[in-house]
Backbone atoms as SQL, in Angstrom:
CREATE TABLE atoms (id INTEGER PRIMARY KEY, chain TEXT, resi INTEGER, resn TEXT, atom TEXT, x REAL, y REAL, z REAL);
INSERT INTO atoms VALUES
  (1, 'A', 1, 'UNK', 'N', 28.084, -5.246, 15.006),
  (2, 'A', 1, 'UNK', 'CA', 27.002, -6.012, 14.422),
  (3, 'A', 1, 'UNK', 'C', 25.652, -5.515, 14.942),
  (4, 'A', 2, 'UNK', 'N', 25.606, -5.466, 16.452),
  (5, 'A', 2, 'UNK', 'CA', 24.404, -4.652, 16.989),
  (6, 'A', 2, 'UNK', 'C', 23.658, -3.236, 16.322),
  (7, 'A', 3, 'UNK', 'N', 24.895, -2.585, 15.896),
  (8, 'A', 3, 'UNK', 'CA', 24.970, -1.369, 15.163),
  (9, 'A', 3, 'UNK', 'C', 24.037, -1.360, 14.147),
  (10, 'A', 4, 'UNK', 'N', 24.396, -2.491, 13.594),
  (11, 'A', 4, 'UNK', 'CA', 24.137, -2.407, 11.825),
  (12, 'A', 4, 'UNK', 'C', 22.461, -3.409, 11.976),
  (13, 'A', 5, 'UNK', 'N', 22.183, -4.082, 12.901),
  (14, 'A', 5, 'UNK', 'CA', 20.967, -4.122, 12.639),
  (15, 'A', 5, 'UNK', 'C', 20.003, -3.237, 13.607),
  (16, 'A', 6, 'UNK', 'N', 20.253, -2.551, 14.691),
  (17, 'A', 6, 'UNK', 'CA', 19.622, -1.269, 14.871),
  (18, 'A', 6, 'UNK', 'C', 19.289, -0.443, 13.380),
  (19, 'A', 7, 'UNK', 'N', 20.502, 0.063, 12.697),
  (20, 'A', 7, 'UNK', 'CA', 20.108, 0.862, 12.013),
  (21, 'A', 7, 'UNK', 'C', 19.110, 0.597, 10.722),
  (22, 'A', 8, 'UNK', 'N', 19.418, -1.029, 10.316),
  (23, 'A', 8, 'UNK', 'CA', 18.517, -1.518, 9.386),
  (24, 'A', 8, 'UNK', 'C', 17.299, -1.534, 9.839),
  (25, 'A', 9, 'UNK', 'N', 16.747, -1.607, 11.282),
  (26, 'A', 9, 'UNK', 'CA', 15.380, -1.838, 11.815),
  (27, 'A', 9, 'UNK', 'C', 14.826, -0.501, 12.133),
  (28, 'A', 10, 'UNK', 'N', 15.053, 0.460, 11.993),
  (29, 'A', 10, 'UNK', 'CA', 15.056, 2.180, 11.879),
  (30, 'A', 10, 'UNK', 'C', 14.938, 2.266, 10.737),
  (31, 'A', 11, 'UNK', 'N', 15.310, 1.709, 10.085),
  (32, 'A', 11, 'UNK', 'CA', 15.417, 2.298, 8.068),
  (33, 'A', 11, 'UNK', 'C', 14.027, 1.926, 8.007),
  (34, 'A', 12, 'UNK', 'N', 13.635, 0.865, 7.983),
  (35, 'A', 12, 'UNK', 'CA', 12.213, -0.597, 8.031),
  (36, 'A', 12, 'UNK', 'C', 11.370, 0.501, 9.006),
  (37, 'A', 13, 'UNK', 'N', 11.654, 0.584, 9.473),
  (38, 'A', 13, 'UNK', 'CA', 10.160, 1.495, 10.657),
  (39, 'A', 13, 'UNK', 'C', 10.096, 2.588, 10.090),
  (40, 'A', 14, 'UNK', 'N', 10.621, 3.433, 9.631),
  (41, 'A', 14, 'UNK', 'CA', 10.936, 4.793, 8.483),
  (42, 'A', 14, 'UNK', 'C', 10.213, 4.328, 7.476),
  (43, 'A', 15, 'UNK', 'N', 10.717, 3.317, 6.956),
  (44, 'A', 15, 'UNK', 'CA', 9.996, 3.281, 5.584),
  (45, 'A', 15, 'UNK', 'C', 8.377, 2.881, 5.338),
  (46, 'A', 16, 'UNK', 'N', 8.422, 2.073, 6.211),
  (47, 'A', 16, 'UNK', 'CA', 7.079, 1.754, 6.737),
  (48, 'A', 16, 'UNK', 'C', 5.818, 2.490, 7.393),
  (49, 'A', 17, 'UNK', 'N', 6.624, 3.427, 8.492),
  (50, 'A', 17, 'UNK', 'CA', 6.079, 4.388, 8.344),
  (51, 'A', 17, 'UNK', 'C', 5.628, 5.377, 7.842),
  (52, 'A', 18, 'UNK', 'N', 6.372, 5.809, 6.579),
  (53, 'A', 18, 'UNK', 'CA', 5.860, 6.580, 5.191),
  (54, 'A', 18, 'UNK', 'C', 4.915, 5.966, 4.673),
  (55, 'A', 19, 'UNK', 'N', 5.058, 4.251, 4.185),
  (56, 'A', 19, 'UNK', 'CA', 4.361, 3.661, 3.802),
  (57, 'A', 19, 'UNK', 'C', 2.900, 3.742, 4.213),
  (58, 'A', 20, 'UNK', 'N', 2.783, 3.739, 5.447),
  (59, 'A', 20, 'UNK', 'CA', 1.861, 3.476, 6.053),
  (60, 'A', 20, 'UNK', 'C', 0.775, 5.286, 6.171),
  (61, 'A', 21, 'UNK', 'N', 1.657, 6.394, 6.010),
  (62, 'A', 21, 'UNK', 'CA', 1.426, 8.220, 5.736),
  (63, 'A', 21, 'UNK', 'C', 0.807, 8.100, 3.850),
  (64, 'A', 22, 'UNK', 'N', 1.230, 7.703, 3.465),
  (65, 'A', 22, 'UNK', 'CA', 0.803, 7.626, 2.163),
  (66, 'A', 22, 'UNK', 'C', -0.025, 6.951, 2.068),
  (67, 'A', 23, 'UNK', 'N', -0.168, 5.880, 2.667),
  (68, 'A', 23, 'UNK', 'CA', -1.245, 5.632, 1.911),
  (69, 'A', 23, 'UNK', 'C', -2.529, 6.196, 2.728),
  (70, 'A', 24, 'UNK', 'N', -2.493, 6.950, 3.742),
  (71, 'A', 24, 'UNK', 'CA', -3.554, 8.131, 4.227),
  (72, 'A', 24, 'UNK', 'C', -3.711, 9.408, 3.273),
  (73, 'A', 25, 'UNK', 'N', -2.675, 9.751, 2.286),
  (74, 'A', 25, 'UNK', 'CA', -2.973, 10.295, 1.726),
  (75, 'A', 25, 'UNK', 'C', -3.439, 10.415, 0.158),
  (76, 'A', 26, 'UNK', 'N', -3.737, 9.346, -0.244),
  (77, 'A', 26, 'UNK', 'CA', -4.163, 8.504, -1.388),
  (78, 'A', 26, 'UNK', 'C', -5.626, 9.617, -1.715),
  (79, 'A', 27, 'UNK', 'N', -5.297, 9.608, -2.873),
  (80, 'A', 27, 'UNK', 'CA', -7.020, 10.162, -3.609),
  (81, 'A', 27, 'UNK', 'C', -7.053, 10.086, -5.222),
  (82, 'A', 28, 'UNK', 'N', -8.148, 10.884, -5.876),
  (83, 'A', 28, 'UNK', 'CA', -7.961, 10.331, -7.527),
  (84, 'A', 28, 'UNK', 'C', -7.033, 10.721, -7.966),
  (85, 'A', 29, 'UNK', 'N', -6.981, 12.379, -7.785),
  (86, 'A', 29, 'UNK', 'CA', -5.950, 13.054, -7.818),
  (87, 'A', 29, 'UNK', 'C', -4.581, 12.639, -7.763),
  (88, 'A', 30, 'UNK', 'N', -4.203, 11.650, -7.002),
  (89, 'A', 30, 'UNK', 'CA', -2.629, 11.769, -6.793),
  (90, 'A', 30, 'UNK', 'C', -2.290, 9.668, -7.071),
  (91, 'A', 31, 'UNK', 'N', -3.141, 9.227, -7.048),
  (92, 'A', 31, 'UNK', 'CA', -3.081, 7.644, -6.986),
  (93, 'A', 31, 'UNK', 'C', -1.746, 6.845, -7.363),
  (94, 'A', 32, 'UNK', 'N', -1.930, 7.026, -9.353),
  (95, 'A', 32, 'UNK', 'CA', -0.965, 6.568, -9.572),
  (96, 'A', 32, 'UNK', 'C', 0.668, 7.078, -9.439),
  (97, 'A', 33, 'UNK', 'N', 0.985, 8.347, -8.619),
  (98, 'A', 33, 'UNK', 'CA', 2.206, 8.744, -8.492),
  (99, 'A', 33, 'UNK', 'C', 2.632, 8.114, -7.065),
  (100, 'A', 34, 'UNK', 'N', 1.303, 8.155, -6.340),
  (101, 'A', 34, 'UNK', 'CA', 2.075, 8.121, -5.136),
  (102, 'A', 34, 'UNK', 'C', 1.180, 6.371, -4.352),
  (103, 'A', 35, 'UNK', 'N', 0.572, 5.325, -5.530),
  (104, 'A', 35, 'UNK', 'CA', 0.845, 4.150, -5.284),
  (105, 'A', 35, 'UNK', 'C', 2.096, 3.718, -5.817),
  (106, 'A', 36, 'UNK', 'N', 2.765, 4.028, -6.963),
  (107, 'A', 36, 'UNK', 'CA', 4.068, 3.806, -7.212),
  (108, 'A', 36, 'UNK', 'C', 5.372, 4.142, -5.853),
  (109, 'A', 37, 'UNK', 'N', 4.958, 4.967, -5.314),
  (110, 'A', 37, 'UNK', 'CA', 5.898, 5.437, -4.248),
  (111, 'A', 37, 'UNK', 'C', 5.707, 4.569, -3.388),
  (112, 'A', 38, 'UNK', 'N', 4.254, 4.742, -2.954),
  (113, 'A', 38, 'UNK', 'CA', 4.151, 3.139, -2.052),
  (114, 'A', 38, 'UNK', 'C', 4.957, 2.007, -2.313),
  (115, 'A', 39, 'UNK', 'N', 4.748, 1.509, -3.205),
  (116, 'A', 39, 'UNK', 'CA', 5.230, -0.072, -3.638),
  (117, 'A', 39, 'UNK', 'C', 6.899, 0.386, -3.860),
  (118, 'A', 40, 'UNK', 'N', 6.991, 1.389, -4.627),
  (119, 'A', 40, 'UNK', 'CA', 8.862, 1.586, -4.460),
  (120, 'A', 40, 'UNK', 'C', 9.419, 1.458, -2.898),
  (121, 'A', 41, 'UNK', 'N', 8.622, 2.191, -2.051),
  (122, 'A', 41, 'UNK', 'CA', 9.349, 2.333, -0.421),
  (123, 'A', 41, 'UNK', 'C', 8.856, 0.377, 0.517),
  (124, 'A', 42, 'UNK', 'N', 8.048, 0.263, -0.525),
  (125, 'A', 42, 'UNK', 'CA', 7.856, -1.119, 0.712),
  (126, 'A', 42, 'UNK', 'C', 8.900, -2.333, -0.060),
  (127, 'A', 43, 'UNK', 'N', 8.950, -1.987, -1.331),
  (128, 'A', 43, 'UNK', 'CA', 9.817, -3.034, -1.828),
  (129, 'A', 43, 'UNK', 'C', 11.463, -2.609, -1.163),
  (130, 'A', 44, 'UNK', 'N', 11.831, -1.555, -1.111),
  (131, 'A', 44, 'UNK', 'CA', 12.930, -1.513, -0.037),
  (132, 'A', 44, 'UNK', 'C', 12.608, -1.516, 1.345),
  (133, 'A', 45, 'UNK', 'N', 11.714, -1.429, 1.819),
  (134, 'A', 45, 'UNK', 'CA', 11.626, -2.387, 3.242),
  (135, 'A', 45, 'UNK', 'C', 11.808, -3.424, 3.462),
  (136, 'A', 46, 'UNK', 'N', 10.993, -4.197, 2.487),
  (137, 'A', 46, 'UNK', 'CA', 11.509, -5.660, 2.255),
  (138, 'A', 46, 'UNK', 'C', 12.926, -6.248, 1.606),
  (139, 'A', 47, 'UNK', 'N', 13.689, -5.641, 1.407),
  (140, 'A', 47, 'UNK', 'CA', 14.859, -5.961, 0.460),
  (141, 'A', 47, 'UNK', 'C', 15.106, -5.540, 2.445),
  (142, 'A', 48, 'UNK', 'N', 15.521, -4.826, 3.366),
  (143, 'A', 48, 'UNK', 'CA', 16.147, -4.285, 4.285),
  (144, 'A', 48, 'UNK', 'C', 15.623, -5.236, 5.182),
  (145, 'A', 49, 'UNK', 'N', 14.441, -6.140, 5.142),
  (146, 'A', 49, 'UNK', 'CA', 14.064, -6.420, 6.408),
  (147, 'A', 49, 'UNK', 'C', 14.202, -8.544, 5.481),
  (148, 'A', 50, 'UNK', 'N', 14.942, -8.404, 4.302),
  (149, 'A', 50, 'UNK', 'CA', 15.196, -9.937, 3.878),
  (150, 'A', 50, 'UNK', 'C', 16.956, -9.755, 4.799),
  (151, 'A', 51, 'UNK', 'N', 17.392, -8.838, 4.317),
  (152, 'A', 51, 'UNK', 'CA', 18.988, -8.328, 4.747),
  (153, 'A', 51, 'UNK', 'C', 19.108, -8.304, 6.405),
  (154, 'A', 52, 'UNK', 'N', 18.318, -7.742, 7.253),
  (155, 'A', 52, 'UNK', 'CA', 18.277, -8.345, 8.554),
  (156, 'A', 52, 'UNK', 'C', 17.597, -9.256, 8.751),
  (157, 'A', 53, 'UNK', 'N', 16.721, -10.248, 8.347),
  (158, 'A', 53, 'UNK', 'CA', 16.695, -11.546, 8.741),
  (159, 'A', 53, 'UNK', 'C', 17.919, -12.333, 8.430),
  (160, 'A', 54, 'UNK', 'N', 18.661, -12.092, 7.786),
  (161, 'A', 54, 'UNK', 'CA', 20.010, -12.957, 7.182),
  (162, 'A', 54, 'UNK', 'C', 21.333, -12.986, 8.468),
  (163, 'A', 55, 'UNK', 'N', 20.949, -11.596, 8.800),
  (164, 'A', 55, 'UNK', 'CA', 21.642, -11.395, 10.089),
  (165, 'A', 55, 'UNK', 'C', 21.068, -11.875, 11.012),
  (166, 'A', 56, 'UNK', 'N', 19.920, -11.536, 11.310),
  (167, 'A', 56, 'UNK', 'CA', 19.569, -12.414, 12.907),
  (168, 'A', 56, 'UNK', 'C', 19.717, -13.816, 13.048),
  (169, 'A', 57, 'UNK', 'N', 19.256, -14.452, 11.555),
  (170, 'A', 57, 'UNK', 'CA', 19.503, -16.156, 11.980),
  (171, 'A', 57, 'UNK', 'C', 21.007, -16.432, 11.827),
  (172, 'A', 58, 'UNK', 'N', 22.194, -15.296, 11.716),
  (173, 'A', 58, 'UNK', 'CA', 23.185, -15.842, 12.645),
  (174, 'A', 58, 'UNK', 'C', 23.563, -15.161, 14.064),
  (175, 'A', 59, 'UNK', 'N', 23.124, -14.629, 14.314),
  (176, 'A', 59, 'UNK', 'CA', 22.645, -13.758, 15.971),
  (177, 'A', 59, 'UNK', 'C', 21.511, -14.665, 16.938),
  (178, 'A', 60, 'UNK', 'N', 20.718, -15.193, 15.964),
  (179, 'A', 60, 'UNK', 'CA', 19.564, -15.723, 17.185),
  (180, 'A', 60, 'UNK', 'C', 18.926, -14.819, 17.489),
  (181, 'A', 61, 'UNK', 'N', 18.835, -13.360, 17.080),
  (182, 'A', 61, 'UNK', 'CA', 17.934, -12.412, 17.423),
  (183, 'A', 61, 'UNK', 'C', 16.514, -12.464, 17.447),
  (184, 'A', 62, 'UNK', 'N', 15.731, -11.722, 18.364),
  (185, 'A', 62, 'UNK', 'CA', 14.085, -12.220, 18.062),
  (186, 'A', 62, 'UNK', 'C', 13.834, -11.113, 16.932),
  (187, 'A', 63, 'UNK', 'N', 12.500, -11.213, 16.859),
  (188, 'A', 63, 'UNK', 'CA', 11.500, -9.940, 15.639),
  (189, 'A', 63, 'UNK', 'C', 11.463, -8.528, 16.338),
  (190, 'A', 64, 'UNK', 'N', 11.511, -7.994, 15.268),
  (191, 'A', 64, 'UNK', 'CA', 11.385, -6.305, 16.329),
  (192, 'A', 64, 'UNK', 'C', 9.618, -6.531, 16.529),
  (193, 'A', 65, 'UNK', 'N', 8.861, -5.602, 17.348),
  (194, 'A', 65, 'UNK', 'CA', 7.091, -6.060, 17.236),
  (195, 'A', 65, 'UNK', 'C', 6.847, -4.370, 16.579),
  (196, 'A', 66, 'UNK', 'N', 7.787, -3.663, 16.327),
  (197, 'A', 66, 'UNK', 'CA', 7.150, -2.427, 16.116),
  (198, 'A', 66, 'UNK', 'C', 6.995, -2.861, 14.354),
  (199, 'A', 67, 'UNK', 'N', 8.120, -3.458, 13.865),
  (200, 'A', 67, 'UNK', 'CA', 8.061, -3.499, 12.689),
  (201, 'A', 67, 'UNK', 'C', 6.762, -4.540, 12.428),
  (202, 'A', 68, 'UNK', 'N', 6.804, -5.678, 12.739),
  (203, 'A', 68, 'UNK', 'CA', 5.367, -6.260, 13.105),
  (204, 'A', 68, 'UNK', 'C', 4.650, -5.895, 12.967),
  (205, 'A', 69, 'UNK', 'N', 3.850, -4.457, 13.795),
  (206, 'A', 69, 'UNK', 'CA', 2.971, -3.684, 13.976),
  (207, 'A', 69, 'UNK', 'C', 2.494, -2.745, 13.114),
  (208, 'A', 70, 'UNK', 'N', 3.539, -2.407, 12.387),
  (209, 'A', 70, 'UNK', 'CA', 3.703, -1.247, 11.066),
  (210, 'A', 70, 'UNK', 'C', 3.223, -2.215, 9.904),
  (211, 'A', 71, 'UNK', 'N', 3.602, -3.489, 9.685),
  (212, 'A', 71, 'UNK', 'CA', 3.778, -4.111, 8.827),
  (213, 'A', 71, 'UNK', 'C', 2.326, -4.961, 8.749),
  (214, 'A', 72, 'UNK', 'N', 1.336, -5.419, 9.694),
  (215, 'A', 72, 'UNK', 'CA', 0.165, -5.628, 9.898),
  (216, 'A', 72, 'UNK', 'C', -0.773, -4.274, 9.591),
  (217, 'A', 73, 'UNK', 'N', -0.517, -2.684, 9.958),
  (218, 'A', 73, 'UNK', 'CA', -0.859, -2.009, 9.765),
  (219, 'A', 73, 'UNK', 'C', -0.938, -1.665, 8.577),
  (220, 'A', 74, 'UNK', 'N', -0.052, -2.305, 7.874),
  (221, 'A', 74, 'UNK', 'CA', -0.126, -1.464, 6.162),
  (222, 'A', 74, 'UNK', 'C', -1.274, -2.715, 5.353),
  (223, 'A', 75, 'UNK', 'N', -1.332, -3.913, 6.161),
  (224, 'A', 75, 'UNK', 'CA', -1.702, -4.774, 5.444),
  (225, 'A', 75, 'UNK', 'C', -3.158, -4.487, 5.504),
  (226, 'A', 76, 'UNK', 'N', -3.566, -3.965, 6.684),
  (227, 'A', 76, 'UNK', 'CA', -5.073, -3.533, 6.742),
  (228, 'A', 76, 'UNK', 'C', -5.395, -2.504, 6.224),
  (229, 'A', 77, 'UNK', 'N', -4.465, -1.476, 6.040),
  (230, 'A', 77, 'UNK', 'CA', -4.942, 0.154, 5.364),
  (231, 'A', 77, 'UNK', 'C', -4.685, -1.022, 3.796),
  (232, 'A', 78, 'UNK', 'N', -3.776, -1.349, 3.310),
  (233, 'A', 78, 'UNK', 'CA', -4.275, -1.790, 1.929),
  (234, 'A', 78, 'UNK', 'C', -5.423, -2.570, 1.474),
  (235, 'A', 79, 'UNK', 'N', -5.576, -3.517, 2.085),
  (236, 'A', 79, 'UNK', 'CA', -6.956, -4.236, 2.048),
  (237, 'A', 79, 'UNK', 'C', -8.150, -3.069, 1.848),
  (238, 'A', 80, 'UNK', 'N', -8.143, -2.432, 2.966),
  (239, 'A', 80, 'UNK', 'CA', -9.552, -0.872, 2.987),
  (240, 'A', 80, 'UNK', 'C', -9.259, -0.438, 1.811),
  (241, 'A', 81, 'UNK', 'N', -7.553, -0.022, 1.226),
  (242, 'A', 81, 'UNK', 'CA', -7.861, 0.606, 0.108),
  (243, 'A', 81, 'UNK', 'C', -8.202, 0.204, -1.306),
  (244, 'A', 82, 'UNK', 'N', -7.955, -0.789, -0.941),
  (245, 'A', 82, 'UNK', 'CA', -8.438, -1.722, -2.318),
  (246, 'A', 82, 'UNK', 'C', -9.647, -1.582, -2.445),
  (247, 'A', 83, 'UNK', 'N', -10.196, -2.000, -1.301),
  (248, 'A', 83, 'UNK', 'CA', -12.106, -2.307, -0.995),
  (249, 'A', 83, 'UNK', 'C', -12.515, -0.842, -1.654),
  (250, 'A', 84, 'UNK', 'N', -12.063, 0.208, -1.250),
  (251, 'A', 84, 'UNK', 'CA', -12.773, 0.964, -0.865),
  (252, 'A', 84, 'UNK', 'C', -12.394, 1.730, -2.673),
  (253, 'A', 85, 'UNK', 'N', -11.486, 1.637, -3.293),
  (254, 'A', 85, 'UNK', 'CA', -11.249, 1.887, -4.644),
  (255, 'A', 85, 'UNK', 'C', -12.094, 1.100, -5.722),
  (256, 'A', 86, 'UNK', 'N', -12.189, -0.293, -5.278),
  (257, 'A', 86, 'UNK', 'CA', -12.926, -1.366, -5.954),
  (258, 'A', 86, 'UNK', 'C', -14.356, -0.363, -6.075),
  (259, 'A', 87, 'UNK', 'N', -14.836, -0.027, -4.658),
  (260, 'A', 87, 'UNK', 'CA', -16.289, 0.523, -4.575),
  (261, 'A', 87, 'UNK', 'C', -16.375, 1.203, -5.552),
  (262, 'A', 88, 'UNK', 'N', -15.520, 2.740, -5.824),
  (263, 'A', 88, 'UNK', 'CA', -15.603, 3.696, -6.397),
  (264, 'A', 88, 'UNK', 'C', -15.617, 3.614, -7.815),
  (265, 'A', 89, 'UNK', 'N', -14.541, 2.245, -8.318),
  (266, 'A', 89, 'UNK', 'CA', -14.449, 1.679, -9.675),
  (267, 'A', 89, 'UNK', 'C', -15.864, 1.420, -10.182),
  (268, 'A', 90, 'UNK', 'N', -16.621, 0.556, -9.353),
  (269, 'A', 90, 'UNK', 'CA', -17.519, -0.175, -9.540),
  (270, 'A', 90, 'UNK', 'C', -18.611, 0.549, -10.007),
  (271, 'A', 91, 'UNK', 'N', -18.894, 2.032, -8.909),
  (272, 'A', 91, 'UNK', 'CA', -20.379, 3.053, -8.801),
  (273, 'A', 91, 'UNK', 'C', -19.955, 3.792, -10.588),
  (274, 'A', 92, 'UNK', 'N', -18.643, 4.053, -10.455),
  (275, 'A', 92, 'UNK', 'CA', -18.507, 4.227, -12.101),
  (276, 'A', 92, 'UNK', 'C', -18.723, 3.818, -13.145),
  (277, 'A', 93, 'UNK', 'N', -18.380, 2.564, -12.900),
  (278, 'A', 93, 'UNK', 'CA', -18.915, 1.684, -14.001),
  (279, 'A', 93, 'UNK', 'C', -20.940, 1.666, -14.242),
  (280, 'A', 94, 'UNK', 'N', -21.242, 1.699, -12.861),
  (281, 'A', 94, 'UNK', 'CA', -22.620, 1.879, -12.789),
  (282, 'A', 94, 'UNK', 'C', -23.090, 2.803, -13.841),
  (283, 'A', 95, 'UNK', 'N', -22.466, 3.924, -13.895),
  (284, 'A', 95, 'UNK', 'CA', -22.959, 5.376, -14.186),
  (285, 'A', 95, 'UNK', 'C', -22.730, 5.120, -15.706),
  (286, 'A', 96, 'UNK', 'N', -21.448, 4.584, -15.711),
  (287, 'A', 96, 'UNK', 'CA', -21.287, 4.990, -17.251),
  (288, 'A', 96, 'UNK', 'C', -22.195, 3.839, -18.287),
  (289, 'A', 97, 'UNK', 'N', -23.092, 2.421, -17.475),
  (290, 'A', 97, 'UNK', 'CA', -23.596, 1.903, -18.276),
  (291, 'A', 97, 'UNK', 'C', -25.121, 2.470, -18.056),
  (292, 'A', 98, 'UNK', 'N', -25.274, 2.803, -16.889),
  (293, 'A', 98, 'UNK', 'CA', -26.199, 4.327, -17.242),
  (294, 'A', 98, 'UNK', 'C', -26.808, 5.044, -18.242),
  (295, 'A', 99, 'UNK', 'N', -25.247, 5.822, -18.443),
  (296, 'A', 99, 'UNK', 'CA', -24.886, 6.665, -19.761),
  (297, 'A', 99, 'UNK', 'C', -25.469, 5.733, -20.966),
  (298, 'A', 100, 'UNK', 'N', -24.616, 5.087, -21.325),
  (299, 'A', 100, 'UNK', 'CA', -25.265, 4.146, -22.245),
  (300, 'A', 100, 'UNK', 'C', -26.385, 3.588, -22.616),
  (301, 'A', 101, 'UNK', 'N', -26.717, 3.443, -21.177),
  (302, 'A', 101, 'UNK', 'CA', -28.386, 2.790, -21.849),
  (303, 'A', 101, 'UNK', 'C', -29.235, 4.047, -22.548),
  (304, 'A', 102, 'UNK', 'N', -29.142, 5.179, -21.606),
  (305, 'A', 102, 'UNK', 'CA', -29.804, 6.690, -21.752),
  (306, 'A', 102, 'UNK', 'C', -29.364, 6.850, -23.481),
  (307, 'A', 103, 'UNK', 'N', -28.372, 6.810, -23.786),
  (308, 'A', 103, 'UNK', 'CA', -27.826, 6.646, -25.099),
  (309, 'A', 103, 'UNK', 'C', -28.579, 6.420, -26.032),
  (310, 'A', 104, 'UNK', 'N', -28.742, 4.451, -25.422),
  (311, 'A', 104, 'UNK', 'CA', -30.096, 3.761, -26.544),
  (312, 'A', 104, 'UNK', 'C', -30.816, 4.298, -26.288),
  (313, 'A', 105, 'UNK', 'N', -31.323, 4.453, -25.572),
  (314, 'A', 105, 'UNK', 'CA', -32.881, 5.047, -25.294),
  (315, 'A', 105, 'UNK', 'C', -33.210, 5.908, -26.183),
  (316, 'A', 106, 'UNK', 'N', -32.736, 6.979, -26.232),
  (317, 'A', 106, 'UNK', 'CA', -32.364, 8.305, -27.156),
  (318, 'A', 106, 'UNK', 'C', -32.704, 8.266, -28.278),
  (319, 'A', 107, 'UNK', 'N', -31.176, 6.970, -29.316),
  (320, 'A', 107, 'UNK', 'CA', -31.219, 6.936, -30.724),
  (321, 'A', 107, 'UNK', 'C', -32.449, 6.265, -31.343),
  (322, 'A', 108, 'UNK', 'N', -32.899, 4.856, -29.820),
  (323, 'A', 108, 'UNK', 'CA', -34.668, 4.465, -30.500),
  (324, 'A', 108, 'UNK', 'C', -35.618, 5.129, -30.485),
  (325, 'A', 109, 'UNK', 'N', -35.976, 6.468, -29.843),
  (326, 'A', 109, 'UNK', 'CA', -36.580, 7.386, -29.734),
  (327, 'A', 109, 'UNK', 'C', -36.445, 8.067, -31.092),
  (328, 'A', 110, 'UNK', 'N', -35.332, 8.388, -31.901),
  (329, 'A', 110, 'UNK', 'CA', -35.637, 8.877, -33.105),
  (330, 'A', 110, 'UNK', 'C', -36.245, 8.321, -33.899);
């Protein structure tokens, strides 16, 4: 039994830890392939870390803190990346109503 939730709490720190590599490597370029990868690898963290809680509350086992730690960690790199995507969404949107106005400007000028 010891076995099998060692190895589930290794799978969870693995996965998490990718989790947590990817999303350092996030840009426009690669977003939607590899936020999908994100959310695919954390949704099996969580399916692995619902499957050892099921086990510990019949063990009495405590929390691992690394997974804890990984798992607070992803919550803050996502938050930044949101923020920090929101920004970039936003300065775009700037530009392109920009564009537009420059547009009108233009066709009342004829």
């Amino acid at each position: 039994m010891e076995n099998s939730i060692t190895h589930k709490e290794e799978s969870i720190k693995s996965l998490l830890s990718e989790v947590l590599a990817d999303f350092n490597t996030l840009d426009e370029t690669n977003f939607s392939n590899n936020f999908t990868a994100i959310q695919k690898k954390f949704n099996e963290a969580l399916m692995l870390q619902n499957e050892l809680n099921a086990l510990k509350s019949r063990w009495n086992i405590t929390k691992n803190e690394t997974i804890f730690a990984l798992a607070k960690q992803i919550k803050l790199k996502y938050d930044n990346t949101i923020t920090e995507w929101k920004r970039k969404i936003q300065a775009v949107q700037k530009e392109l109503e920009l564009t537009q106005n420059q547009k009108k400007l233009a066709s009342y000028r004829k």
